[in-house]
N, C-alpha and C positions, 0 to 999 in steps of 0.2 A: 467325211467332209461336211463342214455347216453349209446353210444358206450361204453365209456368206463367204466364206470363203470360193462357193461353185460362182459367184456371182463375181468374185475379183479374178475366177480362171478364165471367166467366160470375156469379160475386161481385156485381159492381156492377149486371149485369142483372136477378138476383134481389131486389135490396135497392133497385132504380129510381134508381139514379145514373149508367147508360152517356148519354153522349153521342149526337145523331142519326145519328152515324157509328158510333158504337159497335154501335149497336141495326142498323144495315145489316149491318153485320161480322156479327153474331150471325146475323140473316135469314137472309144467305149459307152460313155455317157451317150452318145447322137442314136445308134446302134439301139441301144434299150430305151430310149425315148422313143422310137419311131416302131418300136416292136409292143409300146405300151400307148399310142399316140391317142390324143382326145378328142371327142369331134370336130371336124374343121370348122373354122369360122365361116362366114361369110365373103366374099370379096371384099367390098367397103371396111369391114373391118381388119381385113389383111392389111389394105394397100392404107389405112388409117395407122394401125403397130408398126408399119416399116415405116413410113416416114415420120412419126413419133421418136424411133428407133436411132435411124440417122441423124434426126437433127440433134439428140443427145449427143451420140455418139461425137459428130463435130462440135459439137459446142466444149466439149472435154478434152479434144486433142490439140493441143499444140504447137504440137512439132509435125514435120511433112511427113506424109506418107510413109509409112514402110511395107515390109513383103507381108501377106497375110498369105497364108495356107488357103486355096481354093476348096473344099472339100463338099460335095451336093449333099449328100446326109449326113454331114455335120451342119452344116445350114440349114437345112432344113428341121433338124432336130434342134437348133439354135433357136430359129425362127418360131416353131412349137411354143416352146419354152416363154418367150417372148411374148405372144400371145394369149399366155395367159397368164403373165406378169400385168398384160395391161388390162386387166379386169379388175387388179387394183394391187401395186406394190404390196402393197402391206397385207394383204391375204394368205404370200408365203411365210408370213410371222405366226398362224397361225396353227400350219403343220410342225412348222419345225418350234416352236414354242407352246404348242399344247393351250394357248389362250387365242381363241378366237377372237378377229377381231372385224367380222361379217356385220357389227352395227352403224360400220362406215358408208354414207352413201358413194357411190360411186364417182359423184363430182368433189368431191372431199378428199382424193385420197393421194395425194400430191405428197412426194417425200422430201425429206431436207436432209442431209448428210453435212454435216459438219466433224472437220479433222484437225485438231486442233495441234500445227505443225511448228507453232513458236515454244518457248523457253520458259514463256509463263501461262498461269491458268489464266484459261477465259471463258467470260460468264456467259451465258444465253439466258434470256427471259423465253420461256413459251406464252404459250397465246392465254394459254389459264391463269400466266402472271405467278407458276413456278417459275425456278431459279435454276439452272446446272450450270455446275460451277467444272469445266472439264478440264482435265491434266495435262501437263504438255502429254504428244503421244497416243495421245485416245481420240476417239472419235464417238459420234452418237447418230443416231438417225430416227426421226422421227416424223408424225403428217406432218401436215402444215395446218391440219385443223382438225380434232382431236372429234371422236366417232360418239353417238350416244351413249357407251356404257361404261366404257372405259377411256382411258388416256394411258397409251402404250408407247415407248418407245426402246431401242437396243442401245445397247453400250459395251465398247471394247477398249480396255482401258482403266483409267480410275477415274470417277468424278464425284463430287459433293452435291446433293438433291436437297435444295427447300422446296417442298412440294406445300401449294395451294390446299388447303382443306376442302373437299366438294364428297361428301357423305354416298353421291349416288354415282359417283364417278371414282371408280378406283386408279391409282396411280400406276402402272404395271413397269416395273425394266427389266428387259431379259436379257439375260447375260450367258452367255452358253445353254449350259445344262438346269441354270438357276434362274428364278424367277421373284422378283421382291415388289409385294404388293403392298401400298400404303393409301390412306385417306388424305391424309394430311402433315407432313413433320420432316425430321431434317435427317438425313444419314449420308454416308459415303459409301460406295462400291468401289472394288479393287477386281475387276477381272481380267488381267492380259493372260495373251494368248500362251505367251511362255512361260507360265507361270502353274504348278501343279497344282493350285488352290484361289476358291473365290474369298473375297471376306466381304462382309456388308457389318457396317458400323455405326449404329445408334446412338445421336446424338437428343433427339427428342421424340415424343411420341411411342406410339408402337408402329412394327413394322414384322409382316408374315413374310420369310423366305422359303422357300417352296423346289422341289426339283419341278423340272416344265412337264416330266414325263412321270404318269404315275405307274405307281409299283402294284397295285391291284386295284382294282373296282372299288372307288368308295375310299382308295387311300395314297394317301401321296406322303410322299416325305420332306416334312417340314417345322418352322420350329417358330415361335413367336417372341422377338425380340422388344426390349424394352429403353428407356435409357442409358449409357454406358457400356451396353451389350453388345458382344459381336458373334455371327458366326463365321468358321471357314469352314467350305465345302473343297472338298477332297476330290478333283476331279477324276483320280483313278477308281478311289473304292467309292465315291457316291456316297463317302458319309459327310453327316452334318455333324460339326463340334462347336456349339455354344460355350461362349468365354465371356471374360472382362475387356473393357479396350484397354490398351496398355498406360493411356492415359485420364481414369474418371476426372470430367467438370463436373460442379455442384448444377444440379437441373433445380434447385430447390434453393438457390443462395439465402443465407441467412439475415432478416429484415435488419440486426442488428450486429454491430461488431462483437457486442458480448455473448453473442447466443455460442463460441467458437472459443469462450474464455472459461476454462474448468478450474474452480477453487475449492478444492478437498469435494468434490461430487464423485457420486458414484459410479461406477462403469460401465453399468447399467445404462445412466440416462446418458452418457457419453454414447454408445452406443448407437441410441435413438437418435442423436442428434447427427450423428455419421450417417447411418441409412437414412434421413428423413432428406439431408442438403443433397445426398448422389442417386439418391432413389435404387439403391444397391442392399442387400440381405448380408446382416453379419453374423453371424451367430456364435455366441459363447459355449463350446463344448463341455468345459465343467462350469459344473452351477457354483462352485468355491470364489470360480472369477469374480463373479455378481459381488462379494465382498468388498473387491479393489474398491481406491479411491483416487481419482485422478486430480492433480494441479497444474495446469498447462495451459499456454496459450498455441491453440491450434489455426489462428484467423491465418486467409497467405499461403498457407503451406497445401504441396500435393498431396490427394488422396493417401500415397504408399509413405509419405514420408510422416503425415499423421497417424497411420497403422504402425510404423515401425517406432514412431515416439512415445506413443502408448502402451506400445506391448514392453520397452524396455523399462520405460516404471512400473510394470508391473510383473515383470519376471516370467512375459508370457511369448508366445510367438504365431504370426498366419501365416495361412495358406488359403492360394484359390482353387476352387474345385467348382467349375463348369464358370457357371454367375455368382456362386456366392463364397463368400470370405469367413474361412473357420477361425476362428482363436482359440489356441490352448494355451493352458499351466495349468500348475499347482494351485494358484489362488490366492486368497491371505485369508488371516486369521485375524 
């Protein structure tokens, strides 16, 4: 079970909607909280977290009252819990995401939750003057004012990131098991809960996806994306698979319409001109290709359908294999 999800049991436990197994989960949970419990607070600051506590709580509910389950060491293990949630929300981002985020002061550390429950995407500005652009369905959560070393926030769901460029401030989102760090640049994340895979998709910039949990001292598994690059992470086997996105933009648009107009040039510098507008690796597997001579207007047209106009005058055929794009034939003479 994530953070979050023990955080939306603990929600429904409060407001008397857990299930009979819900409410055993909890039991258990209260049970080894209280058999593992952490120093107690103070007074002041007890009677500070419960009414902290309540006035959430009502300010969230709604509708009247229902039956909540009485249970003393379930509240109390509730209450534990609680207490050290209010040392700062976002501290449990750090256990369970493997990035600390201990450079937040303490009057800083205020969280936003936003659920984005309509039919279209909607946009959030952060306080850095990034952009998320979030899907219907998803939600995000983030400070309300972003800690010395980092700028962290979670996401469940899909959403599109123009992130702010700040060199000393890295950008963090965690998404489950994955973690995608950037400086500055634009991508999209895909990670619902029902879903047997994450993908993070590169639009500009680079960007490092990362597992939150490392696999040994010193190493983690991870991979660094470019533009038009994506990877899916495999939530059962914890691999990472770098691809193409299924649709390359030119990151490098051509200053001129003619740079895109091929008249009897060679395949060569066709080539160069394809990697240089997608910022994508093509490579000619027989050096016979290098012969060909291309006549074509390619302005307009998508990435695959420029690959597959090319290869059919010259009698050749690709393939993607990871990020980069083979071409074979025969060649000419």
């Amino acid at each position: 079970m994530t953070q979050h999800d023990f955080q939306e049991l603990a929600r429904k436990y409060l407001q008397g909607d857990c299930t009979p197994e819900e409410e055993r989960l909890m039991q258990e949970w209260a049970d080894q909280t209280l058999t593992h419990a952490p120093p107690a607070l103070s007074a002041a600051e007890e009677s500070a977290t419960s009414q902290h506590l309540w006035q959430r709580i009502a300010a969230r509910t709604t509708r009247p009252p229902v039956r909540i389950l009485y249970n003393r060491r379930l509240w109390a293990g509730m209450a534990a819990t609680v207490l050290l949630l209010a040392v700062g929300s976002w501290w449990r981002w750090s256990a369970y995401s493997g990035s600390a985020l201990a450079d937040q002061p303490a009057h800083l550390r205020g969280v936003i939750d936003v659920k984005n429950t309509s039919a279209k995407p909607q946009t959030i500005t952060l306080e850095d003057g990034s952009l998320v652009v979030l899907k219907p369905n998803s939600s995000v959560s983030y400070p309300e004012h972003f800690g010395n070393k980092t700028r962290s926030i979670l996401l469940r769901g899909e959403a599109f990131f123009a992130v702010k460029r700040n060199l000393t401030k890295p950008f963090l989102v965690h998404t489950g098991d994955l973690v995608t760090e950037v400086l500055g640049t634009s991508f999209t994340i895909k990670s619902y809960d029902d879903a047997p895979a994450i993908e993070v998709l590169v639009r500009t910039g680079r960007v490092s996806v990362y597992e939150a949990e490392r696999n040994a001292p010193r190493r983690r598994n991870g991979v660094i994306l470019t533009p038009n690059q994506k990877v899916t992470f495999d939530k059962s086997t914890k691999k990472l698979l770098p691809g193409l996105t299924d649709a390359p933009t030119p990151v490098n648009p051509p200053a001129h319409r003619q740079t895109m107009v091929f008249d009897d040039t060679p395949l060569n510098d066709v080539i160069s001109a394809l990697q240089s507008a997608y910022g994508i690796e093509i490579v000619l597997e027989n050096s016979q290709l290098m012969r060909c001579r291309l006549t074509a207007d390619l302005n307009e047209l998508a990435l695959h359908t420029q690959l597959d106009l090319l290869c059919r005058s010259v009698g050749a055929s690709y393939e993607q294999r990871g990020t980069v794009i083979f071409i074979n034939g025969d060649g000419c003479r």
